[in-house]
C-alpha positions in Angstrom: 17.4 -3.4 15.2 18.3 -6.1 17.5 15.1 -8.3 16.0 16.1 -7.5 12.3 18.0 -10.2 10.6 17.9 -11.0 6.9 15.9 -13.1 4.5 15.6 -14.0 1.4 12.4 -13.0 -0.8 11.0 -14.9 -3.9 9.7 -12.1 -6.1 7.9 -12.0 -9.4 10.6 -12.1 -12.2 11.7 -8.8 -13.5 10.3 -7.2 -10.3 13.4 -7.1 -8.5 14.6 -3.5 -8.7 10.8 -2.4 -8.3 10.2 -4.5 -5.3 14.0 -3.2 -3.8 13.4 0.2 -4.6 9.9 0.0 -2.2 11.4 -1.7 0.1 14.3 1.0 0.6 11.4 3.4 1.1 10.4 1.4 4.0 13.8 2.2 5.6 15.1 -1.8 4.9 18.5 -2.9 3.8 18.1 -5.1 0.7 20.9 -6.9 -1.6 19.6 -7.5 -5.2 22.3 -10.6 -6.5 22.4 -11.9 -9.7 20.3 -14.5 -9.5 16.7 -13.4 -10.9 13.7 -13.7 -9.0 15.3 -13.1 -4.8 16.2 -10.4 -3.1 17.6 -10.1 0.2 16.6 -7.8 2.9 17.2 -7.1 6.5 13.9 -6.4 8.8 12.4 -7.7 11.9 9.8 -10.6 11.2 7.1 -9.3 13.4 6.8 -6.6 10.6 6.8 -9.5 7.9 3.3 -8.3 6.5 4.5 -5.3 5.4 7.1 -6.7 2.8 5.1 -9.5 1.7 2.2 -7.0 1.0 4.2 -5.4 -1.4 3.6 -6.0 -5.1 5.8 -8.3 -6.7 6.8 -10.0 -3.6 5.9 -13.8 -3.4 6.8 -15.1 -0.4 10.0 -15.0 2.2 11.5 -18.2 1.6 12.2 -20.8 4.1 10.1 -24.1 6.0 6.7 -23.0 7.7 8.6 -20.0 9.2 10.7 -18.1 7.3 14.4 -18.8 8.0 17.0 -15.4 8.6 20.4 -15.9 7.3 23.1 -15.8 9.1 25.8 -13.9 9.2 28.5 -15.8 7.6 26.4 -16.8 4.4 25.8 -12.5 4.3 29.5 -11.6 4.3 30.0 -14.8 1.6 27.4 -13.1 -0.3 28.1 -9.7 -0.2 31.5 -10.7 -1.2 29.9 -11.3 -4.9 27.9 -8.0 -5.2 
C-alpha cells in the first residue's frame, strides 16, 4: 500500500462508471468527479498494465511517466464529491 498513490485516468466518454465499477473489482480506490472523461484511482504503478488494459481506459495522464497526485490536491478534490 505504501507504493499506491493516485492518478488520474483519461477514459472513453460515457465510460466512466463502467471503467470505475471494473476497477473496484480490482480492489482499487477510484473517485469519479464531475468532469467527463477522468477518473481517479489509487494503485501502485508497477501494476499500471492492469488498469490501462481495461476497456475504456485511455491512458493515465501525466509527461512520459505518469504523475501521482498528491495529497493536498486529493483532500481539495474530495472536498467537491
Amino acid at each position: 500500500m505504501a507504493d499506491e498513490h493516485w492518478y488520474v485516468l483519461k477514459v472513453r466518454s460515457g465510460f466512466e462508471q463502467l471503467v470505475a465499477q471494473r476497477l473496484r473489482r480490482l480492489h482499487l480506490e477510484v473517485i469519479i468527479p464531475d468532469q467527463n472523461s477522468i477518473l481517479y484511482c489509487r494503485f501502485n504503478l508497477a501494476n499500471r498494465r492492469s488498469v490501462t488494459s481495461l476497456p475504456g481506459v485511455i491512458d493515465i495522464l501525466g509527461a512520459a511517466e505518469p504523475i501521482p497526485l498528491d495529497s493536498v490536491s486529493l483532500k481539495l478534490t474530495k472536498r467537491f464529491f
